[in-house]
C-alpha positions in Angstrom: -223.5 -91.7 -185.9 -222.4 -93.9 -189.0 -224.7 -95.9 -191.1 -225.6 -99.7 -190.8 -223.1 -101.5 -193.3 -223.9 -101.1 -196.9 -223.8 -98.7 -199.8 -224.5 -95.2 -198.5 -224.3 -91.9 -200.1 -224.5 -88.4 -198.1 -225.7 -85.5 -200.2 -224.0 -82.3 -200.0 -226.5 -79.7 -200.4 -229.6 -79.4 -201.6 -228.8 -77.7 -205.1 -228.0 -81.6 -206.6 -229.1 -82.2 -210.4 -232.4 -83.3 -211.3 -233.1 -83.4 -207.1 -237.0 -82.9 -206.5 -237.7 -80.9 -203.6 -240.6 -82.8 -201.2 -240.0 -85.8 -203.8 -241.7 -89.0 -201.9 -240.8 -92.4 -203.0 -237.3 -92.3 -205.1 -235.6 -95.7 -206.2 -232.1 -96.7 -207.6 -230.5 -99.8 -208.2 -227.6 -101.1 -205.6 -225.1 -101.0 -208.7 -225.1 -97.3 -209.0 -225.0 -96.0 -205.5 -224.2 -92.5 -207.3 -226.6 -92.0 -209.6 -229.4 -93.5 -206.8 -228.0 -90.9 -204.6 -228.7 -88.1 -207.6 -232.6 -89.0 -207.5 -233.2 -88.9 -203.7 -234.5 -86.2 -202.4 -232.6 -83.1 -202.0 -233.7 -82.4 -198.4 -232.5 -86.1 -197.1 -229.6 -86.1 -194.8 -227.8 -89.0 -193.6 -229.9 -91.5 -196.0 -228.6 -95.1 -195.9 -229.9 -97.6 -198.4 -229.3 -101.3 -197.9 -228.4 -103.5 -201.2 -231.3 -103.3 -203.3 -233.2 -100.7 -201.4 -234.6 -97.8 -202.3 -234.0 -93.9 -201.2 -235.3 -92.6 -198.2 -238.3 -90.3 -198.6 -237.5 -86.7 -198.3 -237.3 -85.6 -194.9 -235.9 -88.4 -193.5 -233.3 -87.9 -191.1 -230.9 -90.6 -190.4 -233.3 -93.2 -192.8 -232.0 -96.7 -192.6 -233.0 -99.3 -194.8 -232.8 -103.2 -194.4 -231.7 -106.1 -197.3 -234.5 -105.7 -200.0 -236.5 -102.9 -197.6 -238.8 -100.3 -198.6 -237.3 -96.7 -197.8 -238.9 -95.2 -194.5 -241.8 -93.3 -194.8 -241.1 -89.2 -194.9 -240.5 -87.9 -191.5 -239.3 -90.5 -190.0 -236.8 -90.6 -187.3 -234.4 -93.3 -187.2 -236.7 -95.8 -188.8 -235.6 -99.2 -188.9 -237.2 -102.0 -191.4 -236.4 -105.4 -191.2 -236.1 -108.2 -193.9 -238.4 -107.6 -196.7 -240.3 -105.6 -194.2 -242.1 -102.7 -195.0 -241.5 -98.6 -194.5 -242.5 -97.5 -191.0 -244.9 -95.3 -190.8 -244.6 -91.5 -190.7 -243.6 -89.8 -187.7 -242.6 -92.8 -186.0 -239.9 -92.8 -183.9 -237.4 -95.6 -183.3 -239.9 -98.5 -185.2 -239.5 -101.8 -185.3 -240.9 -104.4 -187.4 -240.8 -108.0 -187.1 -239.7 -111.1 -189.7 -242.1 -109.7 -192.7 -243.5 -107.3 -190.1 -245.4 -104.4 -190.9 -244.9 -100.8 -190.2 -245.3 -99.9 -186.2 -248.2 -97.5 -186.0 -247.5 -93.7 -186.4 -246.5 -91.6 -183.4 -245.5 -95.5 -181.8 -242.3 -94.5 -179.3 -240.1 -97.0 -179.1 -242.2 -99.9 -180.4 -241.2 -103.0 -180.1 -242.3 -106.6 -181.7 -241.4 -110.1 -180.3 -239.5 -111.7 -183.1 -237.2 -114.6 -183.9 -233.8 -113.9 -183.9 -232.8 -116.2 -187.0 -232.0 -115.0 -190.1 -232.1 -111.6 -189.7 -236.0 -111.0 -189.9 -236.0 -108.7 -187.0 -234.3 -105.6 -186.0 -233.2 -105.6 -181.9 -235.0 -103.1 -180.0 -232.3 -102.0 -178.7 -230.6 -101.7 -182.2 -229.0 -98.2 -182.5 -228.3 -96.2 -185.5 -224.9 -96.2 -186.3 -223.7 -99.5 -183.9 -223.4 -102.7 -184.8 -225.8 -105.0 -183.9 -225.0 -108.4 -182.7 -228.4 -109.9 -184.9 -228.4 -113.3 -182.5 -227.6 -111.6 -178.9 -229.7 -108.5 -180.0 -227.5 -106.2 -178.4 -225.2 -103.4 -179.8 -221.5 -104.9 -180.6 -218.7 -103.9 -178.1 -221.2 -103.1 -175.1 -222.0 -105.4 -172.4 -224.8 -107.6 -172.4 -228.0 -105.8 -170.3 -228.2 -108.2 -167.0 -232.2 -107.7 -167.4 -234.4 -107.7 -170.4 -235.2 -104.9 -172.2 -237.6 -102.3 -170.7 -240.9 -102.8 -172.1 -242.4 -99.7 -171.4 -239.7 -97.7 -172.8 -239.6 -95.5 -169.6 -238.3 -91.8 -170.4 -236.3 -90.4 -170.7 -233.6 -93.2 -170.0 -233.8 -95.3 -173.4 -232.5 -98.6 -173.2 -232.5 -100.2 -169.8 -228.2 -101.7 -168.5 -226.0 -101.0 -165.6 -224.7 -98.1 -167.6 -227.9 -95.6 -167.5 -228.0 -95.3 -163.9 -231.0 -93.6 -162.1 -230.1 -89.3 -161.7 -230.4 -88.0 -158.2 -234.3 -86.9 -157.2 -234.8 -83.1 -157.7 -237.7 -81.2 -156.7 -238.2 -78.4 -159.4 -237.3 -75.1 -158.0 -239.8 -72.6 -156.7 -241.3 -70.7 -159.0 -240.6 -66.6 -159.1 -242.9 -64.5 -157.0 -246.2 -63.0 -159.4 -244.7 -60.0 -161.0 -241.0 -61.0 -161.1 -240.0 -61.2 -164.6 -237.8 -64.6 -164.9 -234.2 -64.3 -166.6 -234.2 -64.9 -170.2 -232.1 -68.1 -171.2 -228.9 -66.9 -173.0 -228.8 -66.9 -177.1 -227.8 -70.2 -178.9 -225.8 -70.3 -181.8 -227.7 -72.8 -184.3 -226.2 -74.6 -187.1 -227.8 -74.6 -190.5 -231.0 -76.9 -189.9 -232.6 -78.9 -192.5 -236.1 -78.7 -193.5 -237.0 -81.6 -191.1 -235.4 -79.3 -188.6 -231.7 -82.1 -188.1 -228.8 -79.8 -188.7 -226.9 -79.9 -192.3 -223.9 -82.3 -192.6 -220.9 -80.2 -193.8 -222.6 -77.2 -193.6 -219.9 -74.1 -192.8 -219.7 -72.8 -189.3 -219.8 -68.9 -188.5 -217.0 -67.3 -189.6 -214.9 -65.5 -186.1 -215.8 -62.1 -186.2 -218.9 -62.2 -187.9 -222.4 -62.4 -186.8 -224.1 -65.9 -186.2 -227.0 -66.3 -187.9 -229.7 -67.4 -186.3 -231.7 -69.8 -187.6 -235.6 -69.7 -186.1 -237.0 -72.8 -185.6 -239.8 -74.5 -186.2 -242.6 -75.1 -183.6 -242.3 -78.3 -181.9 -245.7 -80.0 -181.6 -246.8 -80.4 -178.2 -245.1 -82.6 -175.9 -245.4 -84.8 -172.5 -243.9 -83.1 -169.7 -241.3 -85.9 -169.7 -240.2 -85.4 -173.0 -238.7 -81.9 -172.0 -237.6 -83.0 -168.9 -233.5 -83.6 -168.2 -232.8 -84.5 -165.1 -228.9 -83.3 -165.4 -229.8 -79.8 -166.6 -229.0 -77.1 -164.7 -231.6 -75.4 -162.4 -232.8 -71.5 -162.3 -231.6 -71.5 -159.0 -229.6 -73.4 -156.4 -230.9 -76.3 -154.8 -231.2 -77.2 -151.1 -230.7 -81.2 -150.4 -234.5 -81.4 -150.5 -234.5 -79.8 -153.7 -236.1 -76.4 -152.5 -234.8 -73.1 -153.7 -232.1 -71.0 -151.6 -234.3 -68.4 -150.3 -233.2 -64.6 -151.5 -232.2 -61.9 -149.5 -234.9 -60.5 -148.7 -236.8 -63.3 -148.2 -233.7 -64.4 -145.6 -234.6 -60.9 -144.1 -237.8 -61.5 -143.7 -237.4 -64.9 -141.7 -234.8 -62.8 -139.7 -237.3 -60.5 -138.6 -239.8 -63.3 -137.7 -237.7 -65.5 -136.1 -236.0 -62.4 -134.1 -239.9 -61.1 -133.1 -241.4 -64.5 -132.2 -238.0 -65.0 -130.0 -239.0 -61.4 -128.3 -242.5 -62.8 -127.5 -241.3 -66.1 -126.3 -238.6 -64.3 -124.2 -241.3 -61.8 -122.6 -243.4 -64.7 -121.8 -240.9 -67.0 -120.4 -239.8 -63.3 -118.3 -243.1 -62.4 -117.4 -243.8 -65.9 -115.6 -240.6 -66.1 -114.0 -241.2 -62.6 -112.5 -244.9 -63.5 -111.7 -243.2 -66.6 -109.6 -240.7 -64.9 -108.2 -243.6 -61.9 -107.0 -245.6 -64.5 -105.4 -242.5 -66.3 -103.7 -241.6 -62.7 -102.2 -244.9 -61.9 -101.3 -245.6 -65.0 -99.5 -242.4 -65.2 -97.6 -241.5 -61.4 -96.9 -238.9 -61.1 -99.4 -235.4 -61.2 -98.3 -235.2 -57.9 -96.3 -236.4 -57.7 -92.5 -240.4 -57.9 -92.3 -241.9 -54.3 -91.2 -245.5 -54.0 -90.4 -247.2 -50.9 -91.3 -248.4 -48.8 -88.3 -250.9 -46.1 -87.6 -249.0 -43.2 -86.6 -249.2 -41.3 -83.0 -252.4 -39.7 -82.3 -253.8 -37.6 -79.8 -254.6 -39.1 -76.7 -257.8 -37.0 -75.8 -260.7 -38.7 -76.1 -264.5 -37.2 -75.6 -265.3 -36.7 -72.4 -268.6 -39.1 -72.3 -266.6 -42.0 -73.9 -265.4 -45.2 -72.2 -262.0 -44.1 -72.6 -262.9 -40.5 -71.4 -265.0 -41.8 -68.1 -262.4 -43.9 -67.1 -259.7 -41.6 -67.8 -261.1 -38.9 -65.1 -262.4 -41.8 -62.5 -259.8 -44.5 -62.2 -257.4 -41.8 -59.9 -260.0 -42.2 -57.3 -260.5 -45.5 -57.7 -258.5 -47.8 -55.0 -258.2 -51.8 -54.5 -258.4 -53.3 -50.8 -256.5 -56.3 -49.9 -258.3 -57.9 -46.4 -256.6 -60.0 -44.2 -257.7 -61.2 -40.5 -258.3 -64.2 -38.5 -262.0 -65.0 -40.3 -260.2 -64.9 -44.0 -259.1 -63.1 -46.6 -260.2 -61.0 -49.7 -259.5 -58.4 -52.3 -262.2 -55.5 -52.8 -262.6 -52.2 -54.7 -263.1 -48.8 -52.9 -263.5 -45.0 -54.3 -262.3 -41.6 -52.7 -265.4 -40.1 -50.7 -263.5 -36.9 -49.7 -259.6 -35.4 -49.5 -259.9 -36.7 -45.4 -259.5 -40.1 -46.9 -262.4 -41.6 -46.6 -263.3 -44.6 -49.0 -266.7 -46.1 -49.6 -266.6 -50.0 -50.2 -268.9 -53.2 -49.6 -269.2 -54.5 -45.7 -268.4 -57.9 -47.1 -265.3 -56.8 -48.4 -263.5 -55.1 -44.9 -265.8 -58.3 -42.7 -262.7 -61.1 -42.6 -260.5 -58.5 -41.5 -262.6 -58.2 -38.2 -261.2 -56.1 -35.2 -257.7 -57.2 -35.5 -257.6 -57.4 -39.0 -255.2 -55.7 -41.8 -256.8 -53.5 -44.4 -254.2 -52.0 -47.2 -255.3 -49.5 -49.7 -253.8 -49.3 -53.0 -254.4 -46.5 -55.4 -254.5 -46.4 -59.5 -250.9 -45.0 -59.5 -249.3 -47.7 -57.6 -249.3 -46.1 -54.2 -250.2 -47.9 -50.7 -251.8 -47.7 -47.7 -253.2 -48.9 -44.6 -256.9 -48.3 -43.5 -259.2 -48.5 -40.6 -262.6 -49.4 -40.1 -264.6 -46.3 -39.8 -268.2 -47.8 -39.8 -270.2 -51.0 -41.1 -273.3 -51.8 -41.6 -274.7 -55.2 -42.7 -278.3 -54.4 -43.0 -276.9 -52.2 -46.4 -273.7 -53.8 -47.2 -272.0 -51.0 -47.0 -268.6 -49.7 -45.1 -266.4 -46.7 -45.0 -262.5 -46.7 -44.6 -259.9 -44.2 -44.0 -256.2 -43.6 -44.5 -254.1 -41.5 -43.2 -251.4 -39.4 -44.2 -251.7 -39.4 -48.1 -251.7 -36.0 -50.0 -253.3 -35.1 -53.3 -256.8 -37.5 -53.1 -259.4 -36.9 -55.6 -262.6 -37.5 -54.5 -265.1 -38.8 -56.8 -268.3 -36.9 -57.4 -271.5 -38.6 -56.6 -274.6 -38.6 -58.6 -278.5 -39.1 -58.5 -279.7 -42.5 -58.7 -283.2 -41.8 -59.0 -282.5 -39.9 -62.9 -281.1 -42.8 -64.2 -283.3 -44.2 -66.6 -283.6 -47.8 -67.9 -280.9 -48.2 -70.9 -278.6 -45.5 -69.5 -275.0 -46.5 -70.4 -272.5 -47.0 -67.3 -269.0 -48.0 -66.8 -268.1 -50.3 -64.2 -264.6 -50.7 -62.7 -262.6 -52.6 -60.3 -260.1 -55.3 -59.4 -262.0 -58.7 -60.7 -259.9 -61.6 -59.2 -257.3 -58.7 -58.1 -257.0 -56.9 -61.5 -256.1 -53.8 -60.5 -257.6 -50.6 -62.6 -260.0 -53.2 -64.5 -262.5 -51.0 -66.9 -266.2 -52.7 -67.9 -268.9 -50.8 -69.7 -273.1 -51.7 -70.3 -276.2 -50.3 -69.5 -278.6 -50.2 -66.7 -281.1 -52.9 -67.2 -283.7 -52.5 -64.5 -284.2 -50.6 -61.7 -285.5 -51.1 -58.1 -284.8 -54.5 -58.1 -285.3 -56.1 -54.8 -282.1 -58.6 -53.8 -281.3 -60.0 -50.6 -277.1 -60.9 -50.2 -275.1 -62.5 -47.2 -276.8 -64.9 -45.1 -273.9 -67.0 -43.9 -274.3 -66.9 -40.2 -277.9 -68.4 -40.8 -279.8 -66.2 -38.2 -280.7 -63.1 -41.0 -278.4 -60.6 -39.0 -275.8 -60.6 -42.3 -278.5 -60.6 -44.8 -278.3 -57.0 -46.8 -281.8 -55.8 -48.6 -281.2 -53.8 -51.3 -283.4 -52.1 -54.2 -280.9 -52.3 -56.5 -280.1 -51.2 -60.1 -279.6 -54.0 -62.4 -276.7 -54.0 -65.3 -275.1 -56.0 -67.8 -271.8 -54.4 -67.7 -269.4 -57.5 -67.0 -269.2 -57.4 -62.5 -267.2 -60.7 -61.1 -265.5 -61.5 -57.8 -263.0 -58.3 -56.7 -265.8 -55.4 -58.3 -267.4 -55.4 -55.1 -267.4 -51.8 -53.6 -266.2 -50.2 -56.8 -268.0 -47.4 -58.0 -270.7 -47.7 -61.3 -270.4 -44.9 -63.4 -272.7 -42.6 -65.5 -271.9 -40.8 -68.6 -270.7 -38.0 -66.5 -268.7 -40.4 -64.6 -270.2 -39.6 -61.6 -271.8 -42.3 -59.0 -274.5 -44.1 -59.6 -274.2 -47.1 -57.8 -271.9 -49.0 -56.0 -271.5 -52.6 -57.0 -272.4 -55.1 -54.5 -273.8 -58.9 -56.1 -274.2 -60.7 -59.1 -276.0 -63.6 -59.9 -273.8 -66.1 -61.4 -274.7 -69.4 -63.3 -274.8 -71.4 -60.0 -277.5 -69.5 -58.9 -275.5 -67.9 -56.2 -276.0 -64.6 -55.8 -272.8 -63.5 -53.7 -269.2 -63.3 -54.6 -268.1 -66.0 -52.3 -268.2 -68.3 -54.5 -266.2 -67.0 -57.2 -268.2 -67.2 -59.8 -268.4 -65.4 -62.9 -270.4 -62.6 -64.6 -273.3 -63.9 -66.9 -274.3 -60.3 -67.4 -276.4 -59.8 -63.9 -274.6 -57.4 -61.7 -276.5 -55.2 -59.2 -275.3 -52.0 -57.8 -276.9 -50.4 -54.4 -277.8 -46.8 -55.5 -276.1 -43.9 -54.6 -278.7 -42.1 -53.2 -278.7 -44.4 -50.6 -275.3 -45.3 -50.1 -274.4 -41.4 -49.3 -277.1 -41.5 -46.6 -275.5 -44.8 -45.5 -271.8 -43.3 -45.6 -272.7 -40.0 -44.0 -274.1 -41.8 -40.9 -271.2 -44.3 -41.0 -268.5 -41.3 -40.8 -270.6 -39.0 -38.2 -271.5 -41.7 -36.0 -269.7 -44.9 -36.8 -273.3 -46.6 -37.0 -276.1 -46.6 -39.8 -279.8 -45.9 -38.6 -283.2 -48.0 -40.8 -286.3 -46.9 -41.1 -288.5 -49.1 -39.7 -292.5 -49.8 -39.4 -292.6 -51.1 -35.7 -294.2 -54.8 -37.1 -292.5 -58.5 -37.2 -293.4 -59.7 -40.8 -294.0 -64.1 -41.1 -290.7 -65.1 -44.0 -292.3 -68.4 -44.3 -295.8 -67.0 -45.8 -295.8 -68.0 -49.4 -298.7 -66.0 -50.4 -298.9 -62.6 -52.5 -297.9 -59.5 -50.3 -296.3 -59.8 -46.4 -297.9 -60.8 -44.0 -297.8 -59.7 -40.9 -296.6 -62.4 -38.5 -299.2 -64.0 -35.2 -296.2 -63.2 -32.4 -292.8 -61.5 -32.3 -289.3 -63.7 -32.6 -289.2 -63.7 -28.9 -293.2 -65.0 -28.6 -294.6 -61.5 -27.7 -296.7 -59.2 -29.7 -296.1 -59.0 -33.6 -296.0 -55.3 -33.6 -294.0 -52.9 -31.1 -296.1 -51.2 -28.3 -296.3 -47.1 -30.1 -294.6 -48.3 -32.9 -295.2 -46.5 -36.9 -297.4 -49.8 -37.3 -299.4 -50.1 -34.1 -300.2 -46.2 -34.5 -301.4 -46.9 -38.1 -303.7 -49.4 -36.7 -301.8 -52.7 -38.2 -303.2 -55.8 -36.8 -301.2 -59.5 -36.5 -302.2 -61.5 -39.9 -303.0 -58.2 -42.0 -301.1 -59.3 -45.4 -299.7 -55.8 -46.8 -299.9 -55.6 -50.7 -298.4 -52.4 -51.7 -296.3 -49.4 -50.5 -297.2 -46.5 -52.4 -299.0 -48.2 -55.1 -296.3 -50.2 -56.1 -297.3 -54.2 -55.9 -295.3 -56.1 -53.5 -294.8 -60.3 -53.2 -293.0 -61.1 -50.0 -291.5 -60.2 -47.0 -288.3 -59.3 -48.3 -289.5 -56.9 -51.2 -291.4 -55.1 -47.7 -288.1 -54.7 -46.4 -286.1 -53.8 -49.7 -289.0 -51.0 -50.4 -288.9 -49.7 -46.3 -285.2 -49.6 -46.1 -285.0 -47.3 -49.6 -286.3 -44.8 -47.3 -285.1 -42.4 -44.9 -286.6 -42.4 -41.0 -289.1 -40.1 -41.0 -290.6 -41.0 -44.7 -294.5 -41.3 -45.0 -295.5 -44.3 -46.6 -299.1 -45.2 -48.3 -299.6 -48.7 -47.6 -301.9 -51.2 -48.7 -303.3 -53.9 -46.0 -305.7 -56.7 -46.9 -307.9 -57.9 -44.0 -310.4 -60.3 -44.0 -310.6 -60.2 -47.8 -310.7 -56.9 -47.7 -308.4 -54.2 -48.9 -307.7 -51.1 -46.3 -305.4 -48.0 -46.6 -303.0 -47.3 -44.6 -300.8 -44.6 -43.9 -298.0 -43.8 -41.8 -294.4 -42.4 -40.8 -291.3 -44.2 -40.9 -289.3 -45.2 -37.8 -285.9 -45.7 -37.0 -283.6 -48.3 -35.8 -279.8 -48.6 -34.9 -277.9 -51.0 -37.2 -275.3 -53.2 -36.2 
């Protein structure tokens, strides 16, 4: 940059006559710009002295001096001295003074003093070595006027504020290298010949082409402000991103690669395992697309134990039949079993009773075949009957047991034709046995009433089960089943009720008796004591009734009774030892007997208690 106007003088080198090296305060006269030049010091560069100044102390780079001003002080950069003002002070950089101002204060940056701008007293701030200064406008000749006023912070590293400094683009500083990375070392500089105070020499020779450049080491700098270093146009260790981050390396590319690339593979088995969970459950819920196919046990064998449900009624439902009844007194549907291959069947009296004489009896067996039957016998008294076909081959009789083992919890198997269900299978257990029931009744004068000791079950027995057989675990006869009680209190299948779990079966060993009779003679004989009981006594025990139905003697002339010595009002308590209540449970308890039995009976007379024994009689049923 050139000098202020004046007298100025450059100094070539530092080997000038009579120069004294580190010299501080050196004056000449403004006649003899020459000779003042001869006695500044040898290490000033660039010293300008106004008209009657003095020489710039040594070490001063680029010194300028005003109208009668005191040379800078040594060290100074670029001081500038106004009218009669005085030297700034050392170190200072860009001073100014005011109209007889003094000095800025060492280290000041860019100080500046309000001043007047009239006759030259003050130096502009924004005054630059070398320019021109327009002294009234304050601003450096041949630029545009600022359209603000001068910065008065001084804000770095910008220098003086106008529409031609403006801001750089924002940069983030790059990112520094990873620990342990040694950082690329800034390519050499070729360096001019420096002065002392560190400004290169003017005039000094260049490096010769071919030769080495000396390198001139320089001096330390004193420590700085981050700002002072900092040049927002110089170019960065690495390129810059928009956002001013550093272009990740290669390997740090790679890396992101790999995360990216794994974090997709976990996102993609999530997003696959849910879909594939959804899809599972759909499927599972709706069958899928395919045809639905329910799994299946496969075929077994079809034997089954021989004392089993399955296995009774396997080997007893051939010889099991179903009756339908018609006739001019009603209709009904029975159940029957296979006494013998003569075709006999055994079945209820109130089953084959609407059919009468005239009636229609048809017989149909478990396999599907039919029938026709006649009455063979009847008998009321027992509610029992015997049928037989004729002309059917290959019957299989079924075998017939002993009532008087079975035992109280015994398991049976009942079957039949409830409300015509052919073939119909029902299991339980005996409940009770010799239990005294009394079924039919209709006709109102006693001669359809049936006493039976009967076994009691559970095993489901409804309308249809009469005359079918009650099984052991043998499957042999037990029974066959004749009443129920139902929930109306009835206790006879005309009125169609249902099975509340009190079925009662005549047993067998009576029925066979019964049968046998039936089919040798077509009638049934009853044992008999020879006495006409009173039904309408409500007392404990039977009593034995004052005159006969037809008004003669209560007990028959020879009789079992009269014989025994029975008398008319005796009340009989119990028949062989077993208490008795009533007239009927006499009867029920007699006719579980064969003609010809001997009874032990028990007779109360008087208020006293007598035994009695005696043979059984007989009488011709109906």
């Amino acid at each position: 940059m050139s000098p202020v106007p004046g007298v100025s003088r450059e100094v070539a080198s530092a080997g000038v006559a009579d120069a004294s090296s580190g010299a501080g305060d050196a004056s000449v006269d403004a006649a003899d710009a020459s000779a003042a030049a001869a006695h500044a010091p040898a290490a000033a560069a660039r010293t300008s002295v106004g008209v009657g100044g003095v020489a710039a102390a040594a070490g001063g780079a680029n010194t300028f001096v005003g109208v009668e001003g005191v040379a800078a002080a040594a060290g100074a950069a670029y001081p500038s001295v106004g009218v009669e003002g005085e030297a700034a002070a050392a170190g200072a950089a860009y001073p100014s003074v005011g109209v007889k101002g003094e000095a800025a204060p060492a280290g000041a940056a860019h100080a500046t003093v309000e001043a007047p701008d009239v006759d030259g007293e003050a130096t502009p701030a924004a005054a630059v070595p070398g320019n021109p200064v327009d002294v009234a406008g304050g601003v450096p000749v041949g630029r545009p006027k600022p359209l603000h006023d001068p910065d008065p912070y001084s804000t770095p590293p910008y220098g003086q504020p106008g529409p031609w400094a403006p801001a750089p683009p924002v940069q983030l500083p790059a990112t520094p290298p990873a620990h342990g990375t040694p950082s690329p070392a800034p390519p050499a500089a070729v360096q001019a010949p420096v002065a002392p105070s560190g400004h290169p020499v003017h005039g000094a020779p260049g490096p010769t082409p071919g030769e080495p450049t000396p390198v001139v080491p320089s001096p330390a700098a004193p420590p700085a402000s981050p700002w002072q270093n900092y040049d927002p146009w110089a170019a960065t260790a690495a390129p810059l991103h928009q956002t001013g981050a550093a272009v990740a390396s290669r390997e740090q590319r790679r890396k992101r690669g790999i995360r990216v690339l794994v974090l997709g593979a976990v996102v993609l088995a999530l997003v696959s395992g849910g879909i594939g969970g959804a899809v599972g459950v759909y499927l599972e819920r709706t069958g899928g697309v395919t045809d639905v196919e329910l799994p299946q046990a496969g075929q077994e064998s079809k034997g089954r134990a021989a004392d089993s449900v399955a296995g009774i009624a396997a080997r007893a439902l051939p010889s099991v039949v179903t009756l339908h009844v018609k006739g001019s007194a009603g209709e009904g549907t029975g159940t029957g079993f296979v006494l013998d291959g003569l075709g006999h069947i055994l079945t209820n009296n109130h089953v084959v009773e609407p059919a009468g004489s005239s009636g229609e009896i048809s017989v149909t067996f478990s396999g599907g075949e039919t029938a026709k039957a006649t009455v063979v016998g009847h008998d009321s008294g027992y509610d029992l009957a015997v049928v037989k076909v004729s002309g059917v081959g290959g019957l299989k009789p079924m075998p017939l047991g002993n009532s008087d083992n079975v035992q109280v919890g015994d398991p049976v198997v009942a079957i039949g034709a409830p409300f015509d269900l052919a073939n119909t299978v029902t299991s339980g257990i005996i409940s009770a046995k010799e239990r005294p029931i009394t079924a039919g009744g209709e006709k109102g004068d006693g001669s359809d009433v049936s006493y039976v000791d009967a076994l009691q079950t559970d095993a489901p027995i409804n309308p249809g089960n009469s005359g079918g057989p009650l099984l052991d675990s043998k499957a042999r006869v037990v029974g066959i089943n004749s009443a129920i009680r139902s929930a109306d209190s009835s206790s006879d299948q005309s009125h169609q009720a249902g099975s509340i779990g009190l079925g009662f079966a005549i047993p067998v060993n009576q029925a066979k008796r019964v049968a046998e009779e039936l089919i040798n003679t077509g009638r049934a004989t009853h044992p008999v004591i020879g006495v006409t009981l009173d039904m309408n006594y409500t007392g404990d025990g039977a009593r034995v009734g004052a005159k006969s139905n037809d008004g003669g003697s209560p007990l028959t002339r020879g009789g079992p009774g009269d014989r025994a010595g029975i008398r008319a009002g005796d009340v009989i308590t119990e028949v062989d030892g077993q208490r008795i209540h009533s007239g009927e449970e006499l009867i029920v308890k007699i006719r579980a007997h064969r003609p010809g039995d001997r009874l032990a009976l028990t007779v109360e007379r008087d208020g006293k208690e007598k035994a009695i024994t005696l043979v059984l009689g007989s009488a011709s049923g109906d």
